[in-house]
C-alpha positions in Angstrom: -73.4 43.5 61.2 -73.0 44.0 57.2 -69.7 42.1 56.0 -69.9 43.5 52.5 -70.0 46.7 51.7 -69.7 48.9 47.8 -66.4 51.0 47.9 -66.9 53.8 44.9 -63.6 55.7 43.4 -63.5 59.3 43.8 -61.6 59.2 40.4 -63.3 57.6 38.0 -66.9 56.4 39.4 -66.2 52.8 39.5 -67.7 51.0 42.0 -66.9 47.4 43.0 -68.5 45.3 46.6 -66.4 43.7 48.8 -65.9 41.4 51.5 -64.7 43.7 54.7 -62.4 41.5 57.4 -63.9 42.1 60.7 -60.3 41.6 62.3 -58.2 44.0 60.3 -58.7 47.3 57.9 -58.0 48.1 54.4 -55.6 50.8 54.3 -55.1 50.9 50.5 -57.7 49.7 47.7 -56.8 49.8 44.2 -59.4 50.6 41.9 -60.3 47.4 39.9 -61.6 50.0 37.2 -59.1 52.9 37.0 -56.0 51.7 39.3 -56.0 54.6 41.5 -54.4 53.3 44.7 -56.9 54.9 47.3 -56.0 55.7 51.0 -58.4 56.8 53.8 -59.4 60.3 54.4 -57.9 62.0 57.0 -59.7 61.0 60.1 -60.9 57.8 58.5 -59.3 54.5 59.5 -59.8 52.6 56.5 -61.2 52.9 52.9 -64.4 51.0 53.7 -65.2 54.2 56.1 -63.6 56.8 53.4 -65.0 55.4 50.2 -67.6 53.0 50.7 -71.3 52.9 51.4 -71.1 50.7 54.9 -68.6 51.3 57.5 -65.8 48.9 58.6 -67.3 46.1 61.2 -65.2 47.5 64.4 -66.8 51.3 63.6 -70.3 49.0 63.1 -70.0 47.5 66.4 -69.0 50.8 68.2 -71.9 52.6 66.7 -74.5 49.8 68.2 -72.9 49.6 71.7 -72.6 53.6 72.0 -68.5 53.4 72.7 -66.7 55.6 71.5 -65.4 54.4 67.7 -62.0 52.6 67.5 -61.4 51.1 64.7 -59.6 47.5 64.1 -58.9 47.8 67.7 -57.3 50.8 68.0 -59.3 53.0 70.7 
C-alpha cells in the first residue's frame, strides 16, 4: 500500500506530495501554492481520491481485496 501520494490543484497547477493517514481522510486541503481550500468531488470521500495521483489507503485496500470501496471505514 502507497502512504504518499501527489495532490495537484485544479486551480492553479500546483502540485505538492503528501503523507495520507491510513485511519482517517482529508476532507479539505489547502493549496500550499495558491490557497484554494479544496473539497472532494462529489462521490469522492476525500481529496487524495479527488485530486491526487494515488487513492486514499482504505479505497487501496478495498481495491486489492475485491470489496466493495468504503472509505475511512465508512461502507
Amino acid at each position: 500500500m502507497q502512504t504518499t501520494s501527489t495532490i495537484t490543484c485544479p486551480k492553479c497547477g500546483g502540485t505538492s506530495v503528501e503523507t495520507m493517514p491510513t485511519d482517517a481522510c482529508w476532507f479539505f486541503y489547502d493549496c500550499r501554492h495558491c490557497g484554494v481550500k479544496l473539497r472532494p468531488l462529489s462521490g469522492d470521500c476525500c481529496v487524495f481520491c479527488s485530486f491526487a495521483d494515488v487513492p486514499c489507503p482504505p479505497i487501496q485496500e478495498a481495491q486489492q481485496s475485491g470489496s466493495p470501496s468504503g472509505c475511512c471505514g465508512a461502507g
